[in-house]
N, CA, C and O of each residue as an XYZ file, in Angstrom:
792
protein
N       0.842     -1.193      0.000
C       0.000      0.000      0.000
C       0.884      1.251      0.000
O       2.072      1.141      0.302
N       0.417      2.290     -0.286
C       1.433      3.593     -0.732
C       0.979      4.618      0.462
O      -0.117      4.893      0.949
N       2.774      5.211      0.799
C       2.348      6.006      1.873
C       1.185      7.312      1.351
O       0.832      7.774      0.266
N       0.880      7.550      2.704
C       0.496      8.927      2.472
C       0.351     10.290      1.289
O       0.967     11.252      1.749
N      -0.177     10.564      0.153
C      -0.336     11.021     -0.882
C       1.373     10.966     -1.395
O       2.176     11.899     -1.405
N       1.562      9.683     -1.758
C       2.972      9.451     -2.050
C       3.077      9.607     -4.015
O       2.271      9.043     -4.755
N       3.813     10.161     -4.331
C       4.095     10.726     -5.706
C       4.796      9.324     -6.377
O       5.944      9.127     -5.978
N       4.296      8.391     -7.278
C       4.973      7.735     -7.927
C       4.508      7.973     -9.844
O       3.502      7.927    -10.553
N       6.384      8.302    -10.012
C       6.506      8.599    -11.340
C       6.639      7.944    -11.931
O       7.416      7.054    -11.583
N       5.927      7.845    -13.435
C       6.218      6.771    -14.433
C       7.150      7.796    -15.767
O       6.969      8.982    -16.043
N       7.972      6.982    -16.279
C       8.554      7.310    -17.236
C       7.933      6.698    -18.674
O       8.163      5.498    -18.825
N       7.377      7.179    -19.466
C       6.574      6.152    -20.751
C       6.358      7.017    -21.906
O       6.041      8.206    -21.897
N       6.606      6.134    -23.052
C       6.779      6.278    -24.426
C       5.836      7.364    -24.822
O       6.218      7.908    -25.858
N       4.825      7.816    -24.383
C       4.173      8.956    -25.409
C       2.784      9.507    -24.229
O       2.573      9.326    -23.030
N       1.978     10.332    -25.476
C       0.650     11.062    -25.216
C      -0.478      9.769    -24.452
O      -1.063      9.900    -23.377
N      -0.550      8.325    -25.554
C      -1.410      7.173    -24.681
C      -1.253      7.218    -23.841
O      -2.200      7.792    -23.303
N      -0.397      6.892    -23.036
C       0.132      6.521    -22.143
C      -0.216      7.107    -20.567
O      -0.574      6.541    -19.535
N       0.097      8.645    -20.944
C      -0.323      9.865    -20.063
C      -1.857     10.081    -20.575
O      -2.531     10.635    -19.706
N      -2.279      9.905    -21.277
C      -4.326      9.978    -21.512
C      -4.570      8.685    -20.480
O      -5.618      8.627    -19.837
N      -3.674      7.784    -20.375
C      -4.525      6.316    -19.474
C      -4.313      6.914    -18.192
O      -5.325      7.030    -17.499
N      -2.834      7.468    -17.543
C      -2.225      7.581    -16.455
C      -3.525      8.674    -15.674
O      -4.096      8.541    -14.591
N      -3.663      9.715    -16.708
C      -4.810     10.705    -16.362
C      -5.947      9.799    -15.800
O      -6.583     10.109    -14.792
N      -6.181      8.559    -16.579
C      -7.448      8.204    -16.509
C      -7.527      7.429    -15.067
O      -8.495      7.317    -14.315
N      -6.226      6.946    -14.931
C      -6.138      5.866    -13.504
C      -6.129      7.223    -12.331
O      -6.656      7.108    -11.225
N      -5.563      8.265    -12.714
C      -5.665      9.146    -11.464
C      -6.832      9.663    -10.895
O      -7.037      9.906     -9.705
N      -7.704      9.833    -12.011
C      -9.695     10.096    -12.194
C      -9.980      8.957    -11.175
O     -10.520      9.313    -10.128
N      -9.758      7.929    -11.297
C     -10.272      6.976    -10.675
C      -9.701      6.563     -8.882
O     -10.234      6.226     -7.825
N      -8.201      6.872     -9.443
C      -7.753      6.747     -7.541
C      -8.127      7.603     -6.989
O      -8.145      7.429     -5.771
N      -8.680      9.121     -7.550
C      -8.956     10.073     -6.724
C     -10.381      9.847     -6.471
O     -10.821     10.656     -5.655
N     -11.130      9.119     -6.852
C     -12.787      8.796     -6.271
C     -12.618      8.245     -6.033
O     -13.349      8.475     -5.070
N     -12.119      7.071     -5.747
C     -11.676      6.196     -4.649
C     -11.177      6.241     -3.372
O     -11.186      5.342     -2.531
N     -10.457      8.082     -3.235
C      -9.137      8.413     -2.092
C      -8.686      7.979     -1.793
O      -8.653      7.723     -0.589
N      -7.565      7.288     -3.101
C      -6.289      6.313     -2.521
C      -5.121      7.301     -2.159
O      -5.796      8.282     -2.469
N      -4.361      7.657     -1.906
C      -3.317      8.438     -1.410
C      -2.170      8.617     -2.168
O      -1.126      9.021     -1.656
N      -2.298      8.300     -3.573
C      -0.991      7.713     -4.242
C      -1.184      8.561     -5.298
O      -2.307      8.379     -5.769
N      -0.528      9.461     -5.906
C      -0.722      9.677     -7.520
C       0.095      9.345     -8.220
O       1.233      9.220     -7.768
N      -0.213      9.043     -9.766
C       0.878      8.645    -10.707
C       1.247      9.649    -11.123
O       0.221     10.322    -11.209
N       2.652     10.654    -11.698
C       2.787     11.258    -12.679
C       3.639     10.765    -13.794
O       4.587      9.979    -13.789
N       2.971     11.529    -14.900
C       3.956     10.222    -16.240
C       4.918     11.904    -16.538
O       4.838     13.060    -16.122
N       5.817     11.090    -17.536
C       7.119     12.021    -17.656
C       7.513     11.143    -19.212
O       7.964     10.001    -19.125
N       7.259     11.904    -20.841
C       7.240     11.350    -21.537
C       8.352     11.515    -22.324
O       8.751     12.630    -22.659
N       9.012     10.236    -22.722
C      10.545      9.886    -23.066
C      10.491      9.936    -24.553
O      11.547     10.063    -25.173
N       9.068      9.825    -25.336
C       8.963     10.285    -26.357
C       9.410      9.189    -27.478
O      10.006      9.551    -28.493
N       9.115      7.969    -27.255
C       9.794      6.333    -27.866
C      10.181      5.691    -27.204
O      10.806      6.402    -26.417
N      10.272      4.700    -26.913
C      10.080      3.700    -26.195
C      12.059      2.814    -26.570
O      12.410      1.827    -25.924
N      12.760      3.304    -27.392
C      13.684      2.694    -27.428
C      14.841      2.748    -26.031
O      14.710      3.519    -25.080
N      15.778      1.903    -26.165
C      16.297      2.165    -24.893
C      17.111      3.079    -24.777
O      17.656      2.528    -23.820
N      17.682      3.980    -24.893
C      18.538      5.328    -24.997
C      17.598      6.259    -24.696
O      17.668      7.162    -23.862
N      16.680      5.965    -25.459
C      15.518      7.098    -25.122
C      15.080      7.219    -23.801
O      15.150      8.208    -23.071
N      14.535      5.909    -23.528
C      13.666      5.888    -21.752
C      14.741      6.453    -21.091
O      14.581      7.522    -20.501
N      16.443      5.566    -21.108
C      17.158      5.682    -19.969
C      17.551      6.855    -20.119
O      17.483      7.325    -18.984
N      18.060      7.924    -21.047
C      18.043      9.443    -20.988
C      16.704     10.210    -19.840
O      16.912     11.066    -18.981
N      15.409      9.584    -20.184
C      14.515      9.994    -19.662
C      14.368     10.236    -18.269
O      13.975     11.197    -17.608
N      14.829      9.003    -17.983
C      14.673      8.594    -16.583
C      16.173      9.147    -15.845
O      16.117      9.462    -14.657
N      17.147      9.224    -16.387
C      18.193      9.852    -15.694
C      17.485     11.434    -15.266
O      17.446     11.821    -14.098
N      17.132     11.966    -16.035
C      17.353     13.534    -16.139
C      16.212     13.457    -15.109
O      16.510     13.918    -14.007
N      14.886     12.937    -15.252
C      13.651     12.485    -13.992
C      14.237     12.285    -12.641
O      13.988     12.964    -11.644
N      14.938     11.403    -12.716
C      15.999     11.030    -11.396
C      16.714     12.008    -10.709
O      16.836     12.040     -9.484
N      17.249     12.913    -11.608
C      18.359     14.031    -11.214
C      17.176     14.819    -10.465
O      17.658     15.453     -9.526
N      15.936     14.971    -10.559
C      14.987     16.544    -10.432
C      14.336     16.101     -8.918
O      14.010     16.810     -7.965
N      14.290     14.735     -9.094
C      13.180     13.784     -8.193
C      14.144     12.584     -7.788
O      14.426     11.556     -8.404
N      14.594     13.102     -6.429
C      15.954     11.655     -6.565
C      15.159     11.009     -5.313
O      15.285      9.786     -5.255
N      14.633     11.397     -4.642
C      13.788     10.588     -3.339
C      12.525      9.874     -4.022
O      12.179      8.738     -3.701
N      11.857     10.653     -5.010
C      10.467      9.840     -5.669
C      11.022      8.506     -6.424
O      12.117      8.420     -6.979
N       9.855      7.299     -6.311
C       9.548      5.953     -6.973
C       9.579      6.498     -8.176
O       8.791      7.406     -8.443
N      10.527      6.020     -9.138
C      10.076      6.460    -10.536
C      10.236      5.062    -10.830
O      10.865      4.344    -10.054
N       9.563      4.479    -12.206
C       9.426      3.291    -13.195
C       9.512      3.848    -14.477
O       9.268      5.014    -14.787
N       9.994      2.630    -15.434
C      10.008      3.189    -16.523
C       8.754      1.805    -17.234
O       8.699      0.614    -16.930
N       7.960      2.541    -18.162
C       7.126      1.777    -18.259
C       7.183      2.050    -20.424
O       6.977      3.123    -20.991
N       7.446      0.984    -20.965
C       7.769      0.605    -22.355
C       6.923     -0.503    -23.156
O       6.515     -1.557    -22.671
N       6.776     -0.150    -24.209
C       6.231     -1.461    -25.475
C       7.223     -2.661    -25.449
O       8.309     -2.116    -25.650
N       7.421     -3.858    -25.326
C       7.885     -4.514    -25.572
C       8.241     -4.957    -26.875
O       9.382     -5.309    -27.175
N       7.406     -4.944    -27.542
C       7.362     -5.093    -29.003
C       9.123     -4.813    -29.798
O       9.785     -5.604    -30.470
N       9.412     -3.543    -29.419
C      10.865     -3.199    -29.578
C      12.186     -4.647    -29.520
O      12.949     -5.357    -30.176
N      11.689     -4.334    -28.271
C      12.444     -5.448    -27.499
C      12.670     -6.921    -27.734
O      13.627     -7.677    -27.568
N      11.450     -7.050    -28.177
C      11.050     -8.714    -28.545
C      11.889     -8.520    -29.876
O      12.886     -9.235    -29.969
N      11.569     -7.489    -31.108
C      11.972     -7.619    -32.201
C      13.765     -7.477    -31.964
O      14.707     -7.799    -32.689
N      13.699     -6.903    -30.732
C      15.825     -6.443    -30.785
C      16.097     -5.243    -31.644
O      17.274     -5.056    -31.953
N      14.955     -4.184    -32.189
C      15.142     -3.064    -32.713
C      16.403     -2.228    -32.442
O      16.302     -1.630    -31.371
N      17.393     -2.038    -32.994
C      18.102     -0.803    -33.026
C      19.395     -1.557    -31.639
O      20.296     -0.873    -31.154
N      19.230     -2.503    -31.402
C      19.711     -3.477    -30.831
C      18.968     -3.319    -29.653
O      19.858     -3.312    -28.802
N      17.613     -3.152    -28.901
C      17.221     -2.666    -27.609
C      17.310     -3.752    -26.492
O      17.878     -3.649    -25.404
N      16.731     -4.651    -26.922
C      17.183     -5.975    -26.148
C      18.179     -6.823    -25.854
O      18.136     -7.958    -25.379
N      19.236     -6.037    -26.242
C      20.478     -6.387    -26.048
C      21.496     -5.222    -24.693
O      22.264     -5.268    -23.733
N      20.707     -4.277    -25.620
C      20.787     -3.307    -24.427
C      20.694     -3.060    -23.172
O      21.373     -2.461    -22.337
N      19.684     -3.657    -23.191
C      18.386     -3.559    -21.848
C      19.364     -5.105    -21.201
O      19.394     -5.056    -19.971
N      19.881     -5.978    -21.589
C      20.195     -6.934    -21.125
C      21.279     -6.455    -20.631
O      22.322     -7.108    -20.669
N      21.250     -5.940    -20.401
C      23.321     -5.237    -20.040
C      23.290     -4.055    -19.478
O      24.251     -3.287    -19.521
N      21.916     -3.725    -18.752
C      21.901     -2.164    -18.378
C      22.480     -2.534    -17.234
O      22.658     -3.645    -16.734
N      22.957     -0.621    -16.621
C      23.849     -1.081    -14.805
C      23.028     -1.437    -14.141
O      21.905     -1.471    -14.644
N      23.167     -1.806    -12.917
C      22.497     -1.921    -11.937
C      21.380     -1.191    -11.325
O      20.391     -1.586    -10.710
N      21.915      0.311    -11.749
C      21.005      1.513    -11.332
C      20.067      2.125    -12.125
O      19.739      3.310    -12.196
N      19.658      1.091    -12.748
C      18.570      0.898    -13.951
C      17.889      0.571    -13.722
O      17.929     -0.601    -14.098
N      16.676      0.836    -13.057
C      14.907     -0.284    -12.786
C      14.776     -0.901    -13.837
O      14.864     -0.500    -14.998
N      14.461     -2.365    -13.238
C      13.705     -3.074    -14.623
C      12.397     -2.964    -14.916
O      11.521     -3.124    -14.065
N      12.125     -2.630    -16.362
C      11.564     -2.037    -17.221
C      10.261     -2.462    -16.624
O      10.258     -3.460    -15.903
N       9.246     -1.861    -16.833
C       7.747     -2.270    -16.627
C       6.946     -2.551    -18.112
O       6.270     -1.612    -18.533
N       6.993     -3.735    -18.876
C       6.764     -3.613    -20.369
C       5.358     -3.986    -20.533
O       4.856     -4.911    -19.896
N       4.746     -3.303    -21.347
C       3.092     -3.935    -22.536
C       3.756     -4.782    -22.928
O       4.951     -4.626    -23.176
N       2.879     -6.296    -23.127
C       3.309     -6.988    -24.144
C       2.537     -7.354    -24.788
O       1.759     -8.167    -24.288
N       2.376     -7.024    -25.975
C       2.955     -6.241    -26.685
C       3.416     -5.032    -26.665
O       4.561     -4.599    -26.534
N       2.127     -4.386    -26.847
C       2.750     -2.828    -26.435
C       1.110     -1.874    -25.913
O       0.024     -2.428    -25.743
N       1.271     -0.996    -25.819
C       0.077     -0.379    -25.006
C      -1.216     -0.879    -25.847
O      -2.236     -1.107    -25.196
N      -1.230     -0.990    -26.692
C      -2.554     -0.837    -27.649
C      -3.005     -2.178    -26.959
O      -4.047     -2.227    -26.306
N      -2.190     -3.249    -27.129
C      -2.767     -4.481    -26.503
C      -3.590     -4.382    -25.171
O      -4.761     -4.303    -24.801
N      -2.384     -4.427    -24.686
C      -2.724     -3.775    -23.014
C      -3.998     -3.093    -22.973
O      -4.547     -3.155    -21.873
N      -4.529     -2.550    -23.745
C      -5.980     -1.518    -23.459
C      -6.913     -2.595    -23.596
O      -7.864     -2.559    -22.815
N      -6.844     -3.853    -24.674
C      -7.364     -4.550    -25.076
C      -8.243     -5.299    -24.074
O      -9.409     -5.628    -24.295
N      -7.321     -5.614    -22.554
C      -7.219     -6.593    -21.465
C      -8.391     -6.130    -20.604
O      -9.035     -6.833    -19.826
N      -8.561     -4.860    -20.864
C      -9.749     -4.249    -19.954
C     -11.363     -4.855    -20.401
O     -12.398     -4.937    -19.741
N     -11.018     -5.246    -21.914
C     -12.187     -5.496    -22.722
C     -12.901     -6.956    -21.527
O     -12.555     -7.471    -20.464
N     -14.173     -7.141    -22.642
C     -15.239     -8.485    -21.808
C     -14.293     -9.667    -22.583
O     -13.345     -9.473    -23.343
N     -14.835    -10.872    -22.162
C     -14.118    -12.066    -23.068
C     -14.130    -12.135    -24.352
O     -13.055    -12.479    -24.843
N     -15.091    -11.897    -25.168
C     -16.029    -12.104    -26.470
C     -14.824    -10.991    -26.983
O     -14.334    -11.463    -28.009
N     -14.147     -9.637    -26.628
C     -13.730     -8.516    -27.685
C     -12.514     -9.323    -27.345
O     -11.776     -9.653    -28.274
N     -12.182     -9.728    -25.943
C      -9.995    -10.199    -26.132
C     -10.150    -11.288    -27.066
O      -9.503    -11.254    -28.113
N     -11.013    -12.355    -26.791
C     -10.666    -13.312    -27.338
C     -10.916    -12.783    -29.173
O     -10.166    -13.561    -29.763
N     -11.401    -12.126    -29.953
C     -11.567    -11.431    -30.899
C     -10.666    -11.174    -31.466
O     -10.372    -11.525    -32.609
N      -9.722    -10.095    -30.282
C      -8.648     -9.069    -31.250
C      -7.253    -10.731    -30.248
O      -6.035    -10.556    -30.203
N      -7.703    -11.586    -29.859
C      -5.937    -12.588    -29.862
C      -6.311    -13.550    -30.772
O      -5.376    -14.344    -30.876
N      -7.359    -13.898    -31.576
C      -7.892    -14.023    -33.103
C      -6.733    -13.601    -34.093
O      -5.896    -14.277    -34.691
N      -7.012    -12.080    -34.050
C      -6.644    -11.039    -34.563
C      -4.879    -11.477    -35.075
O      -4.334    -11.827    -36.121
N      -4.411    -11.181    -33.506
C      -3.126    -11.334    -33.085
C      -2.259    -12.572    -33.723
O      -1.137    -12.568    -34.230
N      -3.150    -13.577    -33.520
C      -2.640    -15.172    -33.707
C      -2.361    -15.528    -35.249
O      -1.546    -16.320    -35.723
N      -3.430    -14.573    -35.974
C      -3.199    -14.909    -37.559
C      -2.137    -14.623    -38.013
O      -1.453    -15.369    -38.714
N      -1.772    -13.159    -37.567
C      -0.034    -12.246    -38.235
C       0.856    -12.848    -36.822
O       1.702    -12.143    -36.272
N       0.688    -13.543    -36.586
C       2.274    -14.376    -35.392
C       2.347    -12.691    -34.863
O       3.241    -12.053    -35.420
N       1.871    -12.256    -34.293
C       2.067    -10.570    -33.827
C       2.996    -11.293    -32.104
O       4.087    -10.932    -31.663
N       2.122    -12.260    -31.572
C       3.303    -12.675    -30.148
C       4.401    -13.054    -30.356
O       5.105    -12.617    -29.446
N       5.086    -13.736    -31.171
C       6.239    -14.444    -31.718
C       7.131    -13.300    -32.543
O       8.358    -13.245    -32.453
N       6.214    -12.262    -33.479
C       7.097    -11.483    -34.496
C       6.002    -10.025    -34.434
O       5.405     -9.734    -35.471
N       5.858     -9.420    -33.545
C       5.342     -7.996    -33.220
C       5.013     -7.261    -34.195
O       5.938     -6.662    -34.743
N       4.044     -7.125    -34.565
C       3.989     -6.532    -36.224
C       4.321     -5.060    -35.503
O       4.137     -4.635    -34.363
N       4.988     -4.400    -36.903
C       5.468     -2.646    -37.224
C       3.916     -2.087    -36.871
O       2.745     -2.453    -36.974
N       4.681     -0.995    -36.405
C       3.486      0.336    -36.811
C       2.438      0.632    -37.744
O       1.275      0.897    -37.437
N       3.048      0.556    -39.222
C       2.425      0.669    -40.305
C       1.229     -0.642    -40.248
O       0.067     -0.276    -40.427
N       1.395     -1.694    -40.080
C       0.513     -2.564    -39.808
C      -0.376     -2.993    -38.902
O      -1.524     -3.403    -39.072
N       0.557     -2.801    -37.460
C      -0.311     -3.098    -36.674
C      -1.801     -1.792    -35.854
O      -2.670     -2.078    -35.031
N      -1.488     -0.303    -36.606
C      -2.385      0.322    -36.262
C      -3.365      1.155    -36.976
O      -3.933      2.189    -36.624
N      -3.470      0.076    -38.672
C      -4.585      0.456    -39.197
C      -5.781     -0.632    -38.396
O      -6.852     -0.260    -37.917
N      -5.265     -2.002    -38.418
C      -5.580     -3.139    -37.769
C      -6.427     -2.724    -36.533
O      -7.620     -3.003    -36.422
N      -5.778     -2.103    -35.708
C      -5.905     -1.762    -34.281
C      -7.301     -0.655    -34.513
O      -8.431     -0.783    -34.043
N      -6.869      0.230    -35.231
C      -7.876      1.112    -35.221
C      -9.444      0.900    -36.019
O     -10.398      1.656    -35.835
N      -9.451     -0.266    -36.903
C     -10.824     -1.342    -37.522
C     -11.231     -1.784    -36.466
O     -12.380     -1.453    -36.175
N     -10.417     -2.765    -35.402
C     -10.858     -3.418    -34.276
C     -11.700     -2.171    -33.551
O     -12.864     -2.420    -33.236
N     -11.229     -0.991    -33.304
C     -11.805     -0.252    -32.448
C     -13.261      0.323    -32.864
O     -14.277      0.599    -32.226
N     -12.786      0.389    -34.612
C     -14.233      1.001    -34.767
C     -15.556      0.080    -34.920
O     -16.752      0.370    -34.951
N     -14.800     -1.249    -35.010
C     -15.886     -2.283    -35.139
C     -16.732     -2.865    -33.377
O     -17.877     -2.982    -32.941
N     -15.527     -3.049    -32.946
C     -15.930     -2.964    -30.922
C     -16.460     -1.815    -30.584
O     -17.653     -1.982    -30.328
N     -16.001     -0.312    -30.418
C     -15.861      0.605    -29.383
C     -16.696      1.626    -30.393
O     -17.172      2.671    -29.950
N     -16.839      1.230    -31.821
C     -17.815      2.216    -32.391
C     -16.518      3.921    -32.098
O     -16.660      5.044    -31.614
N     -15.687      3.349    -32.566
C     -14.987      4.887    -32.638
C     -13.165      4.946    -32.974
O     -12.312      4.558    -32.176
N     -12.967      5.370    -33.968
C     -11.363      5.957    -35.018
C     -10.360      6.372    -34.013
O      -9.885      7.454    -33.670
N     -10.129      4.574    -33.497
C      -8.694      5.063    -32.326
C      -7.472      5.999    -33.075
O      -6.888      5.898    -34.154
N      -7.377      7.179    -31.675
C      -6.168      8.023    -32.131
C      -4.905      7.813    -30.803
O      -5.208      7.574    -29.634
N      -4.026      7.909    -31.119
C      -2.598      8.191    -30.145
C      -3.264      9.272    -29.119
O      -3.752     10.341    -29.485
N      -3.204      8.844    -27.876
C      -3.634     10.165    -26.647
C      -5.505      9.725    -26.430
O      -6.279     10.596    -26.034
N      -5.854      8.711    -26.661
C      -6.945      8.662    -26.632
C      -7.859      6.938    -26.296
O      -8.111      5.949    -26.985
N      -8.097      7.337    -24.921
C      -8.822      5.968    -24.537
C     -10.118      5.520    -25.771
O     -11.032      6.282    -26.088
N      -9.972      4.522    -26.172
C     -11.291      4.591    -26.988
C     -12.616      3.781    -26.394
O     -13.371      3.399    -27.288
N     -13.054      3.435    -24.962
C     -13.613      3.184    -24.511
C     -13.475      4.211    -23.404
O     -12.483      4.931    -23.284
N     -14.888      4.242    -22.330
C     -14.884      4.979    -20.809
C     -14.513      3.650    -19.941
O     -14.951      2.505    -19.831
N     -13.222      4.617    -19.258
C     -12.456      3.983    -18.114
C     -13.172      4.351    -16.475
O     -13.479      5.302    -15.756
N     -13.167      3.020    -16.515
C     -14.070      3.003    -15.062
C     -13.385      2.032    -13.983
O     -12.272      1.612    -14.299
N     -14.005      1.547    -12.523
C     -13.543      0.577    -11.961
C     -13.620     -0.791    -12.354
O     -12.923     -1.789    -12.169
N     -14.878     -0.483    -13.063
C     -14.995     -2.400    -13.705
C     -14.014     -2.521    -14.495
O     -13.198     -3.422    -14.304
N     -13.897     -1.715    -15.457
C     -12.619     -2.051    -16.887
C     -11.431     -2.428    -15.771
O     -10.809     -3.479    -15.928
N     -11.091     -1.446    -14.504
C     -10.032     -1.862    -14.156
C      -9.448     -2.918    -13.325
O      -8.311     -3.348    -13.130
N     -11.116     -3.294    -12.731
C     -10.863     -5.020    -12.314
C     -10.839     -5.995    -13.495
O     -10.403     -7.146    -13.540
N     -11.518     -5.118    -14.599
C     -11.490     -6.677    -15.783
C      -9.876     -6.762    -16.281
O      -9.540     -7.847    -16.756
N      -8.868     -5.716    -16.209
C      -7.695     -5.692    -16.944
C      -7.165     -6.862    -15.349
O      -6.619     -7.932    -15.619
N      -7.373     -6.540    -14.043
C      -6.271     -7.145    -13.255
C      -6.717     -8.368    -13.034
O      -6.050     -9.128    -12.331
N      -8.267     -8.886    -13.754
C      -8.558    -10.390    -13.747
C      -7.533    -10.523    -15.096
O      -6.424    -10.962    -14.792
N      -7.667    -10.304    -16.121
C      -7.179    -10.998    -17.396
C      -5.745    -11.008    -17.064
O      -5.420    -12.195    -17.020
N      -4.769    -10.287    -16.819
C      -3.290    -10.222    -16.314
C      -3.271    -11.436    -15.275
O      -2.179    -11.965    -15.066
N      -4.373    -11.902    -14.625
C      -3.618    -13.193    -13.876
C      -4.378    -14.570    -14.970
O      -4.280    -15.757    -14.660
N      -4.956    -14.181    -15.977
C      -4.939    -15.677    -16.892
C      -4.059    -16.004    -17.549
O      -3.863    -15.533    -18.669
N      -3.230    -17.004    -16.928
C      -1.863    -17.396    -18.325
C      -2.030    -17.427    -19.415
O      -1.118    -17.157    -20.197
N      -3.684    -17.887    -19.959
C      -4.011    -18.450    -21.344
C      -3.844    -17.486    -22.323
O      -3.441    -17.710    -23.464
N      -4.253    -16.088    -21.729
C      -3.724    -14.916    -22.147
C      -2.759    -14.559    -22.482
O      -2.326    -13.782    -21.631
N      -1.837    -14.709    -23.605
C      -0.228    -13.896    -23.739
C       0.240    -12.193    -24.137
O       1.263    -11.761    -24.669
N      -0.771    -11.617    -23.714
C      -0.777    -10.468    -23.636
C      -0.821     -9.914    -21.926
O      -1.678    -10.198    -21.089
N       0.434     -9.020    -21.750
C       0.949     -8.766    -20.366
C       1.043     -7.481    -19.852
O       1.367     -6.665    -20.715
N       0.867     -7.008    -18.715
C       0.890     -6.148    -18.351
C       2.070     -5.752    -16.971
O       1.673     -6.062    -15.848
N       3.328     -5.153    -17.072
C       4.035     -5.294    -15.770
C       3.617     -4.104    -14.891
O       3.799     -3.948    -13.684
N       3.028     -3.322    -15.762
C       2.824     -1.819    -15.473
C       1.316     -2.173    -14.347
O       1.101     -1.417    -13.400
N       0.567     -3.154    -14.572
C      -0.612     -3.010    -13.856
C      -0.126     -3.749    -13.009
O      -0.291     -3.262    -11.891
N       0.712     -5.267    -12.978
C       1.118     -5.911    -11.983
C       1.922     -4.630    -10.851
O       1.957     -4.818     -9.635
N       2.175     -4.093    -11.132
C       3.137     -2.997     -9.937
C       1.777     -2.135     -9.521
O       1.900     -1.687     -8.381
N       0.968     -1.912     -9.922
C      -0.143     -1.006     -9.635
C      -0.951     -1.299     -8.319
O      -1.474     -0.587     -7.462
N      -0.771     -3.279     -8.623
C      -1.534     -4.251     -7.404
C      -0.611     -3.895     -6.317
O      -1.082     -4.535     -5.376
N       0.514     -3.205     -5.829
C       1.215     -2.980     -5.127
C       1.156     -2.155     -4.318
O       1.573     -1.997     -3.170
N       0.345     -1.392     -5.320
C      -0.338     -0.277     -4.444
C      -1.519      0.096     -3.782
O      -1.773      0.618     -2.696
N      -2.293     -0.395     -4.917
C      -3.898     -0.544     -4.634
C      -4.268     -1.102     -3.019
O      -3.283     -1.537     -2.422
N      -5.402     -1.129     -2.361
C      -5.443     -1.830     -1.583
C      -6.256     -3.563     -1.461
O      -7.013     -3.803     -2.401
N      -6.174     -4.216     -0.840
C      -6.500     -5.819     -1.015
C      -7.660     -6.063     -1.635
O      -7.809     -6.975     -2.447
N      -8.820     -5.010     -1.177
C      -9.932     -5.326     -1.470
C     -10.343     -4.068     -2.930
O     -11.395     -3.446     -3.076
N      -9.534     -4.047     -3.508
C      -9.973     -3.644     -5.002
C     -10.087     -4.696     -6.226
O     -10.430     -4.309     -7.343
């Protein structure tokens, strides 16, 4: 449980990211949990990028919890060598809090059974767990799924469903089904905070 209106910072790839973080803070604050998130955006998700991020975060805020929270997708593919990187960071490096895939999925997890099992349909046809599809592909894809589920033209910075407490017990039921290979480390650390009976 988190002390007393305790400040924990996330470090993460873009505008999504901070539109969700907004959205979890809407919600801890009707709740009056004591904890806020602030995000701090590294602007790509590669590894040079975050760990620049998070140094200069660190230098401003050296007593605050900061995390760095990333797409995996990068990683899995070894982009730009990132997972090689990340395998060899110092010590004074938090390990990474990753989507796996990458956020878009992750939003997915909040969905009922009938839409995940749908869009890991989706997933399973293009090997997207095994070989992460690109950008160019994976978010015309992403954004059909949305308008065909959520009735609305997913954009970057933009929940395309209303975030509530149910969505956010349905994301921390689906994160404990193995059958599921879509992951969340960012919500597993969240249960850390939350209290027992959420």
């Amino acid at each position: 449980m988190a002390n007393l209106n305790q400040i924990i910072i996330i470090v993460c790839e873009g505008v999504s990211e901070k539109a969700y973080i907004q959205e979890l803070n809407r919600i801890f604050k009707e709740k009056e949990y004591n904890f806020k998130l602030v995000s701090k955006i590294s602007e790509g998700g590669q590894y040079q990028t975050v760990i620049n991020k998070f140094k200069s975060v660190r230098t401003i805020n050296p007593k605050d919890k900061i995390y760095i929270w990333v797409d995996y997708d990068l990683y899995k593919r070894n982009d730009q060598g990132c997972f090689d990187k990340y395998r060899d960071k110092p010590k004074d490096i938090p390990d990474f809090l990753f989507s796996k895939m990458n956020f878009e999925d992750v939003l997915i997890l909040h969905s009922e059974k009938i839409i995940l099992d749908n869009w890991l349909k989706q997933c399973y046809k293009r090997n997207h767990f095994e070989r992460p599809l690109q950008s160019a592909e994976f978010e015309p894809l992403f954004n059909r799924f949305c308008e065909k589920y959520f009735n609305i033209s997913y954009r970057k910075g933009e929940i395309p469903f209303e975030m509530d407490e149910e969505k956010l017990l349905t994301i921390f039921n689906n994160i404990k089904t193995k059958a599921v290979p879509i992951d969340s480390d960012f919500h597993k650390m969240l249960l850390e905070y939350l209290p027992l009976d959420f």
